[in-house]
N, CA and C of each residue as an Amber inpcrd file, in Angstrom:
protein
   216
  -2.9280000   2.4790000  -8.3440000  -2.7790000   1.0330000  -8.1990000
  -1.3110000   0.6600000  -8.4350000  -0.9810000  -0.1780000  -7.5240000
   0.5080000  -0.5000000  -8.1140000   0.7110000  -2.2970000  -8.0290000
   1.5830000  -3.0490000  -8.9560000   1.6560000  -3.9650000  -8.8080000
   2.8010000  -4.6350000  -8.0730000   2.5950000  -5.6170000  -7.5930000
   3.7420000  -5.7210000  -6.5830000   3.7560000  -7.4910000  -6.7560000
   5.4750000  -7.9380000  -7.1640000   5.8460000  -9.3110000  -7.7270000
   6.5830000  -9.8900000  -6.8820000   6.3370000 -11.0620000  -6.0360000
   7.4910000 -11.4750000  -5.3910000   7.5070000 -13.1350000  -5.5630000
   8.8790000 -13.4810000  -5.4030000   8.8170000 -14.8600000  -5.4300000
   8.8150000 -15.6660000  -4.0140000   7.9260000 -16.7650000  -3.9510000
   7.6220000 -17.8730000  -3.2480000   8.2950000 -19.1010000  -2.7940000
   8.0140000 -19.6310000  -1.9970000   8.1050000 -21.6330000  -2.1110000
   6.3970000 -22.1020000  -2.0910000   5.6910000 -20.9980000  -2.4280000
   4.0300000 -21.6790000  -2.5560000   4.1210000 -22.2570000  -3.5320000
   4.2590000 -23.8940000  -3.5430000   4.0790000 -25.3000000  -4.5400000
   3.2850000 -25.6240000  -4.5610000   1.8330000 -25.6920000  -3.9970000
   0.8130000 -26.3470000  -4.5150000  -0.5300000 -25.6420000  -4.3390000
  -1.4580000 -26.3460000  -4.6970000  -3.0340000 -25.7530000  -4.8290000
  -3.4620000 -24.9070000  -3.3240000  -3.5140000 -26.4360000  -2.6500000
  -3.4640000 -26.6070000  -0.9260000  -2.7890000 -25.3150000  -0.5210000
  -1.5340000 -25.0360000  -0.5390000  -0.6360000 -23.8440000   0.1890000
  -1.3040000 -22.5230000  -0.5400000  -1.8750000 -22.5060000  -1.9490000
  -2.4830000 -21.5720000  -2.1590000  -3.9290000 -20.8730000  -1.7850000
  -4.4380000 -21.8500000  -1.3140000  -5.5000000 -22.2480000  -0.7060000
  -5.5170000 -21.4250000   0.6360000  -4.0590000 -21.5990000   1.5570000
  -4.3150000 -21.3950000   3.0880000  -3.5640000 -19.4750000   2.8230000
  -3.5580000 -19.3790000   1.9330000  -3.3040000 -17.4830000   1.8280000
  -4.7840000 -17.1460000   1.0880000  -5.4330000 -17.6170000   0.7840000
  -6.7300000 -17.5410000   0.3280000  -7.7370000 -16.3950000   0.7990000
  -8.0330000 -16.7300000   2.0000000  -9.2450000 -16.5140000   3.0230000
  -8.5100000 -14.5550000   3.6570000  -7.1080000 -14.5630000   3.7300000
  -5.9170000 -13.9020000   4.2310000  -5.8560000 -12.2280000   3.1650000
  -5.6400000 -12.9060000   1.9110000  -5.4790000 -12.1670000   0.5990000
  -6.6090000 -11.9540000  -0.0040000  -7.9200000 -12.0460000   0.0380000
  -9.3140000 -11.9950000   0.0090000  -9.6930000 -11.3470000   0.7990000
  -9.5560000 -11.1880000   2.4260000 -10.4680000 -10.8180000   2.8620000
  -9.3940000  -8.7630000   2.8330000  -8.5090000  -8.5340000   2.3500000
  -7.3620000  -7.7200000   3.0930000  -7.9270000  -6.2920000   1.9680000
  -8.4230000  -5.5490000   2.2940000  -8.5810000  -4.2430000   1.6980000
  -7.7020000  -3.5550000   1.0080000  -6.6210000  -3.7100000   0.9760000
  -5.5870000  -3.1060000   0.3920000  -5.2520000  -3.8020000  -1.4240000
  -5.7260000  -5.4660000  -1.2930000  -5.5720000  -6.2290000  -2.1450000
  -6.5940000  -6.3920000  -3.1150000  -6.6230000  -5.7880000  -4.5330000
  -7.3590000  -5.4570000  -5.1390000  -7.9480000  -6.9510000  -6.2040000
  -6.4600000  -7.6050000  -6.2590000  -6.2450000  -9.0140000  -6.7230000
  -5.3510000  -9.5090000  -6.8580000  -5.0760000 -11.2110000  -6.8960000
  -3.6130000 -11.2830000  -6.4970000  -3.4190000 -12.8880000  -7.3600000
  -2.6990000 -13.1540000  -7.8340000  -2.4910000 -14.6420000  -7.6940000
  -1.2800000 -14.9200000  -7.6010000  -0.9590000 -16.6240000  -7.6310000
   0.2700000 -17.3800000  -7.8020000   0.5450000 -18.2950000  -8.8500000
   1.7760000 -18.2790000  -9.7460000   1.8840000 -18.5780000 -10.9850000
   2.3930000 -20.2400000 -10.3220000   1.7860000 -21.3620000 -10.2860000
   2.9760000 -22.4640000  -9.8090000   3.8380000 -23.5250000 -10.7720000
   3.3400000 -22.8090000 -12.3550000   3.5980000 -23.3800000 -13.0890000
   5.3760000 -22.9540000 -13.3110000   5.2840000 -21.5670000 -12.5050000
   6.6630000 -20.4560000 -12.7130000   7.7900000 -21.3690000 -11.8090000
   8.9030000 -21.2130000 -11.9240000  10.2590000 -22.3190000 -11.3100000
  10.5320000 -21.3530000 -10.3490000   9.7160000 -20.0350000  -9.7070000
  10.0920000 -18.8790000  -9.1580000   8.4940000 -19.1010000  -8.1920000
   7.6520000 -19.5780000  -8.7340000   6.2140000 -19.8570000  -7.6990000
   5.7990000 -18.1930000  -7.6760000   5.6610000 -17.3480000  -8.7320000
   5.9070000 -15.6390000  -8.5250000   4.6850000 -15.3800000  -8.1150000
   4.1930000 -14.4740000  -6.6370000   3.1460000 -14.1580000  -6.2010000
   3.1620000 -12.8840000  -6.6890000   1.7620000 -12.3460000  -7.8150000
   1.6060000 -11.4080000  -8.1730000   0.0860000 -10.5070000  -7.5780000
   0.3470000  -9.5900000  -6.6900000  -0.6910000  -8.4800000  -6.2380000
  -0.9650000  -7.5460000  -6.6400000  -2.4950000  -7.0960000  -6.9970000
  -2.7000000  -5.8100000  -7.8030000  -3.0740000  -5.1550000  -6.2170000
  -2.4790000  -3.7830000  -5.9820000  -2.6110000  -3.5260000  -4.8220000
  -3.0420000  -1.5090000  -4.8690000  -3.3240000  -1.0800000  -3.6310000
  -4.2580000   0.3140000  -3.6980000  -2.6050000   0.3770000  -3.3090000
  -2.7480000   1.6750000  -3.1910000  -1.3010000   3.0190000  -2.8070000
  -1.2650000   2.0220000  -1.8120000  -2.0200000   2.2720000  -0.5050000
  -1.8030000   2.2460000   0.6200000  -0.5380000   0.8060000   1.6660000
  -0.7390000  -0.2410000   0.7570000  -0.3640000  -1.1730000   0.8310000
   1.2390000  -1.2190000   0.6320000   1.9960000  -1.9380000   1.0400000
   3.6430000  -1.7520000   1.0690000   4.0580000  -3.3990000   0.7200000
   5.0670000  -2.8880000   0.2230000   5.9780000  -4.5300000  -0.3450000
   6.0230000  -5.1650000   1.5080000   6.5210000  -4.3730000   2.5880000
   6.7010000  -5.3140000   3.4900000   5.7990000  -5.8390000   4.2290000
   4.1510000  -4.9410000   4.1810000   3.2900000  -5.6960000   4.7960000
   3.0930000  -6.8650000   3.8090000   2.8810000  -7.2530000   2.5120000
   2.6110000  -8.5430000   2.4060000   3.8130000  -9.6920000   2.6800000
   4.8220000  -8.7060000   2.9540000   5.9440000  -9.7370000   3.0040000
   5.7990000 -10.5840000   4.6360000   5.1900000  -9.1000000   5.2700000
   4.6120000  -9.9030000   6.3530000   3.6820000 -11.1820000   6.7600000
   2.4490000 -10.4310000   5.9170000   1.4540000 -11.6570000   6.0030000
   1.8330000 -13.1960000   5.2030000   2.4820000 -12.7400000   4.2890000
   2.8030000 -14.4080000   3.9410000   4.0080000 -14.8220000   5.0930000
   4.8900000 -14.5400000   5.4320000   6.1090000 -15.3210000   6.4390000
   5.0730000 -15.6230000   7.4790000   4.3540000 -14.6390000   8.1440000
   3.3480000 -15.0770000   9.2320000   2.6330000 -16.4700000   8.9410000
   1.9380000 -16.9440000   7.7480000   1.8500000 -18.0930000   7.3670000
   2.8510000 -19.2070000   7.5490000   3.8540000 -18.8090000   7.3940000
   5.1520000 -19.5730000   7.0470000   5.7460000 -20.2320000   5.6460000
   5.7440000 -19.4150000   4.8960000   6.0710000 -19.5750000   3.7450000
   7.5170000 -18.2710000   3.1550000   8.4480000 -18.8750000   2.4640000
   9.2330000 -18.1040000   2.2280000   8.5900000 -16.6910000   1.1800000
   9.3670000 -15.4820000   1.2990000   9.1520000 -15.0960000   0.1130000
  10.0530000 -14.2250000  -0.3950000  10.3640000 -13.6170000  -1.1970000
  11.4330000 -12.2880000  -1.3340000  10.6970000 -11.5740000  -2.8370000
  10.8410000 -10.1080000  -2.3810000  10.4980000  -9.3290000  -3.8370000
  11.4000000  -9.8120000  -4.6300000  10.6680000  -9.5570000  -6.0670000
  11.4730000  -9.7700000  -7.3170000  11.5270000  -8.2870000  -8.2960000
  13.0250000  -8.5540000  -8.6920000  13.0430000  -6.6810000  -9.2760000
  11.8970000  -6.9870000 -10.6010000  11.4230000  -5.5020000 -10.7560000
  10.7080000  -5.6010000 -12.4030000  11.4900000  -5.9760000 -13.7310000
Protein backbone atom coordinates (compact mmCIF):
# COMPACT_ATOMS: atom_id res chain seq x y z
CA UNK A 1 0.00 0.00 0.00
CA UNK A 2 1.41 3.30 -0.52
CA UNK A 3 0.19 6.70 0.35
CA UNK A 4 0.11 9.31 -2.00
CA UNK A 5 -0.40 13.44 -0.86
CA UNK A 6 -1.09 16.08 -3.19
CA UNK A 7 -2.28 19.51 -3.00
CA UNK A 8 -5.56 20.94 -4.55
CA UNK A 9 -7.87 24.07 -5.31
CA UNK A 10 -10.80 21.46 -4.11
CA UNK A 11 -12.65 24.30 -1.76
CA UNK A 12 -15.73 22.97 -1.05
CA UNK A 13 -18.11 20.02 -0.09
CA UNK A 14 -19.83 20.26 -3.72
CA UNK A 15 -16.22 19.97 -5.66
CA UNK A 16 -15.60 17.12 -3.29
CA UNK A 17 -18.57 15.62 -4.07
CA UNK A 18 -17.98 15.62 -8.09
CA UNK A 19 -14.45 13.36 -7.51
CA UNK A 20 -16.68 11.22 -5.40
CA UNK A 21 -18.46 8.71 -7.68
CA UNK A 22 -14.60 8.86 -9.78
CA UNK A 23 -12.37 7.95 -6.53
CA UNK A 24 -14.95 5.34 -5.26
CA UNK A 25 -15.67 3.60 -7.96
CA UNK A 26 -11.45 3.27 -9.13
CA UNK A 27 -9.81 -0.11 -7.95
CA UNK A 28 -6.59 1.02 -7.37
CA UNK A 29 -8.03 3.48 -4.53
CA UNK A 30 -8.20 1.83 -1.37
CA UNK A 31 -9.32 5.31 0.39
CA UNK A 32 -8.89 8.73 -0.06
CA UNK A 33 -9.96 12.05 1.29
CA UNK A 34 -9.66 15.93 1.21
CA UNK A 35 -8.55 18.00 4.15
CA UNK A 36 -10.50 21.61 3.25
CA UNK A 37 -9.91 22.82 6.44
CA UNK A 38 -5.86 22.59 5.16
CA UNK A 39 -4.72 26.30 3.34
CA UNK A 40 -3.10 23.51 0.87
CA UNK A 41 -6.90 21.68 0.29
CA UNK A 42 -4.24 18.31 0.65
CA UNK A 43 -5.83 15.31 -1.27
CA UNK A 44 -4.76 12.29 0.62
CA UNK A 45 -5.00 8.51 -1.19
CA UNK A 46 -4.42 5.23 0.40
CA UNK A 47 -3.54 3.45 -2.79
CA UNK A 48 -2.53 -0.57 -4.03
CA UNK A 49 1.19 -0.72 -5.77
CA UNK A 50 -0.43 -0.58 -8.93
CA UNK A 51 -1.61 2.94 -9.00
CA UNK A 52 0.91 5.98 -9.91
CA UNK A 53 1.16 9.66 -8.64
CA UNK A 54 0.35 10.59 -12.43
CA UNK A 55 -2.69 8.62 -13.02
CA UNK A 56 -4.49 10.41 -10.23
CA UNK A 57 -2.94 13.47 -11.29
CA UNK A 58 -4.76 12.62 -14.29
CA UNK A 59 -8.13 11.90 -13.15
CA UNK A 60 -8.45 14.93 -11.07
CA UNK A 61 -7.15 17.70 -14.02
CA UNK A 62 -9.63 15.62 -16.25
CA UNK A 63 -12.26 16.99 -13.80
CA UNK A 64 -10.72 20.27 -13.93
CA UNK A 65 -9.32 20.98 -10.88
CA UNK A 66 -5.72 21.98 -10.17
CA UNK A 67 -3.39 19.72 -8.44
CA UNK A 68 0.41 19.13 -7.79
CA UNK A 69 2.16 16.36 -5.52
CA UNK A 70 3.36 17.44 -2.25
CA UNK A 71 6.92 16.19 -1.00
CA UNK A 72 6.58 13.96 2.36
Amino acid sequence: MDLLIFRTDIKSKKKVKSLKSIFNKHSGILKWSIDLEDIDNVLRIETKKNLSEGEVIDLVKEQGFYIKTLAD
